[in-house]
C-alpha atoms as one frame of an Amber mdcrd trajectory, in Angstrom:
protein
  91.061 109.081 137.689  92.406 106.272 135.258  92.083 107.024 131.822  89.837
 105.198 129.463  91.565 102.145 127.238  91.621 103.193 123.474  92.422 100.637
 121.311  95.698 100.777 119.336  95.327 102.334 115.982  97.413  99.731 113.367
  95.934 100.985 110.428  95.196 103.953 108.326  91.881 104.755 107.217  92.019
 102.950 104.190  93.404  99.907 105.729  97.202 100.375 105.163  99.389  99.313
 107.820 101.281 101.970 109.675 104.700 100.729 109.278 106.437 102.203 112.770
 108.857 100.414 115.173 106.259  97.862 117.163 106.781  95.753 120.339 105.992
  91.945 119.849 102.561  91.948 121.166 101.720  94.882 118.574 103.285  92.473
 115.720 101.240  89.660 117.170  98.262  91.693 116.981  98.630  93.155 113.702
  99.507  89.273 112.032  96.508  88.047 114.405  98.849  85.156 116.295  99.156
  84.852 119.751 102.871  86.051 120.935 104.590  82.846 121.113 103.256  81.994
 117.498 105.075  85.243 116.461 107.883  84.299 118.731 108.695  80.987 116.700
 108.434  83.326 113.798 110.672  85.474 114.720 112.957  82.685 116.059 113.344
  81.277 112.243 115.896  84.565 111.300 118.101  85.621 114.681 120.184  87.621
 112.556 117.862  90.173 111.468 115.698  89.776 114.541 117.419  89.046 117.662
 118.079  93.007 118.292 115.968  95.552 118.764 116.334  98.439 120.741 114.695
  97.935 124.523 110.940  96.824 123.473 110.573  97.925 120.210 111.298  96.292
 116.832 113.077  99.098 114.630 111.183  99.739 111.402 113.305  98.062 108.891
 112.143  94.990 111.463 108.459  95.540 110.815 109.213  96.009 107.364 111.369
  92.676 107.497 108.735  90.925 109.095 106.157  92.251 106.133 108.363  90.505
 103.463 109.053  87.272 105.400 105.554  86.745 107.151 103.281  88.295 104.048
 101.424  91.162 104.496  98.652  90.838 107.008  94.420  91.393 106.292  93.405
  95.121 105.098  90.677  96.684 106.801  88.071  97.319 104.442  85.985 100.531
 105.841  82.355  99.965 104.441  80.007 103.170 104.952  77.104 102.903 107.319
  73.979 102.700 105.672  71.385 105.149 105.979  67.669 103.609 106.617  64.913
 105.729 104.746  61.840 106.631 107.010  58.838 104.653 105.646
């Protein structure tokens, strides 16, 4: 039996960004552009990010990325609110 899709966990739970090695679809993701948006990016500085290790983007990558692109949207976690029986 296949396995049910869970979503890819990006963030923390107070909104910080894990910073791990990421493929380019995760980097898209996280920055919200589509891949070849990210592509053209990424295309602007080959020397720091023409090689990365099979699919993955090391971490001084992601972190590279963070200075050069800005720091993407924090997740703001608001608490549910609780309805008071009437």
């Amino acid at each position: 039996m296949a396995k049910p899709h869970t979503k890819k966990q990006y963030y923390d739970t107070e909104g910080n960004l894990i910073v791990k090695p990421y493929r380019l679809s995760d980097l898209a993701s996280i920055f919200d552009v589509n891949r070849k948006t990210m592509r053209k990016w990424m295309d602007k500085y080959p020397n720091d990010l023409s090689r990365h290790e099979g699919k993955y983007f090391s971490v001084r990558q992601v972190e590279f990325c963070l200075d050069k692109f800005g720091l993407p949207g924090r997740i703001v976690f608001l608490p549910k609110q609780i309805k008071k029986a009437a």
